[in-house]
N, C-alpha and C positions, 0 to 999 in steps of 0.2 A: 216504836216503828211508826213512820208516816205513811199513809196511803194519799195519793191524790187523784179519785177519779179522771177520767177524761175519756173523749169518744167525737169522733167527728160531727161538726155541726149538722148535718145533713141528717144523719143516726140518733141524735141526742134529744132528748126531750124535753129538757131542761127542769127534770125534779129529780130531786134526790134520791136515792136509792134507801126505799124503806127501813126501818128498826128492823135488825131481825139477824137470821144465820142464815150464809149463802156458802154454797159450794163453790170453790173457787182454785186456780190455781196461778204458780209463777212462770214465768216464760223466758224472763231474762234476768241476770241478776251481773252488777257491776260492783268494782269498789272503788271508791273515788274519795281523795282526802275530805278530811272532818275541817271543822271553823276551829275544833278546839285541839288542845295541845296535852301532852303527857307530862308530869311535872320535868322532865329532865329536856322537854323543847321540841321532842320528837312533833309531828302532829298526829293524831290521829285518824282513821279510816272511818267510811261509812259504806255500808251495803245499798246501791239503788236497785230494789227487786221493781221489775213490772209483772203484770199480772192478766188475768182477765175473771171476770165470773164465769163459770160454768154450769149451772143449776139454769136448767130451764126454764124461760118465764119471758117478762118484760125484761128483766135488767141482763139475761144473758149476752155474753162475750163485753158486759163492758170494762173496758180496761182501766187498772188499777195500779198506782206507782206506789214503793213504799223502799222508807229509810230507817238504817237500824244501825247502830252503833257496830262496830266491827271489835269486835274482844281478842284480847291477845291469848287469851284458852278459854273455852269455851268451861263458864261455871255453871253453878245450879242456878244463881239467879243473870245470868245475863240473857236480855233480849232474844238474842240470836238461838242461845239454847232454848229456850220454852218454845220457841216457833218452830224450830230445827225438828226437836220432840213432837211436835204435834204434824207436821208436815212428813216427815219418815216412819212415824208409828213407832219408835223408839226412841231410850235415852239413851242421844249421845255422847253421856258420859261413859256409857262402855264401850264406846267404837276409841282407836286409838289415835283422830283426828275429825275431821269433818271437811269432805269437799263439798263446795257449797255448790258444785254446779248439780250435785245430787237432788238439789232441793225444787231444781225447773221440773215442769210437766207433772209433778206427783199434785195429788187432789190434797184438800185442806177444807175446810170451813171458817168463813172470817165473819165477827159479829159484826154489823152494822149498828153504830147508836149515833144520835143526830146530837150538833153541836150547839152551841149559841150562834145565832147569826150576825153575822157581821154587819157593819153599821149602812153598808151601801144595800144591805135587803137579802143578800145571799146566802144559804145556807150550807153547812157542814156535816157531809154523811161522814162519821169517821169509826173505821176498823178499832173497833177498843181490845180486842184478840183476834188469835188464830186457834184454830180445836182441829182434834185429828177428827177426818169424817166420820158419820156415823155418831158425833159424842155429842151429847145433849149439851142444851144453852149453860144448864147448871152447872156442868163441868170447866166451865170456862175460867181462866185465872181470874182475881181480882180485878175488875177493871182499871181500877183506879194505877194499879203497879204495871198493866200490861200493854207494851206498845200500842202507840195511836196511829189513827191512820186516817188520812182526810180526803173526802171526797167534794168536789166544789160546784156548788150548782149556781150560776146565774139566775138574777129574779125574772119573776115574768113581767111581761109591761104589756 
């Protein structure tokens, strides 16, 4: 999953949203065709979730975009299911589907880890998970396997 920051210039301060666990939630969530294709031609689906932080502080209410692969049933390791799980407080592999408009308004925790900067000076806060609240850093999936999510700051001049 991708996240991409954003927030009106007026509001924005232009640094990144620190390393770390933020409270957060989704607010809208669309599905919109994928670039890529299912071997029989079909194309595939993506989730565009937006967001906002909600943890009190400096980076509250700022908004967050993210994209996930859309799965034709929801398995143990797809995208959609680990986030699903951590955003409902259950696995929904016991539920008998999943509407994903369920997934708006409920609380989440998304980690923040900072990316390589891109060559024009700018930097990349990106969502390496999602955790249900309350759950500590360590409990978080493997980074490396768990959707990403980018946050984009303009340099300062």
């Amino acid at each position: 999953m991708t996240f991409i920051e954003n927030a009106p210039a007026e509001e924005y301060d232009g640094l990144p949203i620190p390393e770390g666990v933020y409270t957060a939630e989704f607010t809208d969530i669309e599905i919109k065709p994928s670039l890529y294709k299912y071997p029989n031609g079909r194309p595939k689906e993506r989730l565009h979730l937006k967001g906002r932080i909600t943890q009190d502080g400096a980076y509250f209410d700022r908004v967050i975009f993210g994209f996930c692969a859309k799965p034709e049933r929801l398995t143990r390791a797809a995208e959609l299911t680990r986030w699903a799980n951590a955003i409902l407080g259950e696995d929904t592999r016991n539920m008998a589907g999943l509407d994903i408009e369920y997934l708006k308004g409920r609380p989440c925790q998304v980690r923040i880890v900072h990316g390589k900067p891109k060559a024009d000076g700018s930097v990349f806060a990106e969502v390496g998970d999602v955790l249900p609240v309350g759950a500590s850093p360590a409990e978080s999936n493997d980074i490396q396997s768990a959707p990403q999510a980018v946050a984009t700051t303009q340099p300062a001049f």
